[in-house]
N, C-alpha and C positions, 0 to 999 in steps of 0.2 A: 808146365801143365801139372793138375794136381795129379795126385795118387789115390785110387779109388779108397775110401774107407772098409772098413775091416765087417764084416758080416756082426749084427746084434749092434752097429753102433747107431746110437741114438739122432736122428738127424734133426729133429724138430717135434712140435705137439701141433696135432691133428686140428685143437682150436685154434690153434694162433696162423692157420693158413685161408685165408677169404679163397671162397670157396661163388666163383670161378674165380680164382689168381695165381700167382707165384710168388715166391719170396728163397731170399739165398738163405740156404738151413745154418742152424746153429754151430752146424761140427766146423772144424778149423779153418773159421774164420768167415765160410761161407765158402766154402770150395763146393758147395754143394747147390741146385735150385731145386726146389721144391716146387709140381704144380699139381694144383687140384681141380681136378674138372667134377662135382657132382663125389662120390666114390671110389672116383678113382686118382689114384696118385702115383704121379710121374718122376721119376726123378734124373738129371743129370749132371756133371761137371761144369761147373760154374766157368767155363771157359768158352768164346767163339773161335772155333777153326781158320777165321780167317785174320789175325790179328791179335792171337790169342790172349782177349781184354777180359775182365769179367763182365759178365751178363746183369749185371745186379746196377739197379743206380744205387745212393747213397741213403742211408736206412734198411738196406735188403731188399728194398721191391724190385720187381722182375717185370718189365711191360709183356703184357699178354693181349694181345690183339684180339678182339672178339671170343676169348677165352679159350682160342686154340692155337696160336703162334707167339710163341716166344722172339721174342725182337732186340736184337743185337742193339746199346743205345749210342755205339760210337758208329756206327757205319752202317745201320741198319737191315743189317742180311736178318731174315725170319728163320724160325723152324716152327717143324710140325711139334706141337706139344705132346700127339702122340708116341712118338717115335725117337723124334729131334734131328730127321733130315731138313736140311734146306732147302726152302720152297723159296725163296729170292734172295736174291742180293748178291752182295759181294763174296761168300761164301758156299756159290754154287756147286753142287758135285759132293761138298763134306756133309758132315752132322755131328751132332753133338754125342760126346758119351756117354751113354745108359748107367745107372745104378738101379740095382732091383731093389724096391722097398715094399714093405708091409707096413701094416697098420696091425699093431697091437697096443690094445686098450688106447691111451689118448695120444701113443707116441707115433711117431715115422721111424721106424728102423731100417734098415742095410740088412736083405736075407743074407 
């Protein structure tokens, strides 16, 4: 499992997230997903609880289900893109790990 990144570090730019979507952020390697619903942005460990695979296909997109569940693409367990508990699947009962981020000026940082 990753290691949360260090507070001020840069995860991504505000433009390059489609907005309603997700995409695995820039910092180490994508240990990180980025989701943006509208103004608000979500962040957590690029990891599923249950099989601990990245969340990311290949390119960094992140499947987001009607722009509010994140979707596991090996084994399909969801989460709230709020929150990042598990609303189905194989992964019942977990959730995914939070990063607090801001938006300052065009970037996504790590408060």
């Amino acid at each position: 499992m990753s290691s949360l990144p260090k507070s001020g570090t840069v995860l991504g730019r505000l433009e390059d997230l489609p907005d309603p979507g997700a995409r695995a952020s820039s910092w180490n390697d994508g240990a990180v997903i980025l989701v943006r619903r509208g103004q608000t942005i979500t962040a957590f460990l690029n990891t599923c609880p249950h099989a601990q695979r990245p969340l990311n296909l290949p390119g960094g997109k992140v499947m987001l289900h009607e722009g509010a569940f994140i979707v596991c693409p090996v084994h399909g367990a969801s989460f709230a893109a709020t929150d990042g508990m598990c609303v189905g699947g194989p992964a019942a009962g977990y959730g995914l790990t939070g990063v607090e981020v801001e938006v300052v000026g065009p970037e996504i940082r790590v408060v």
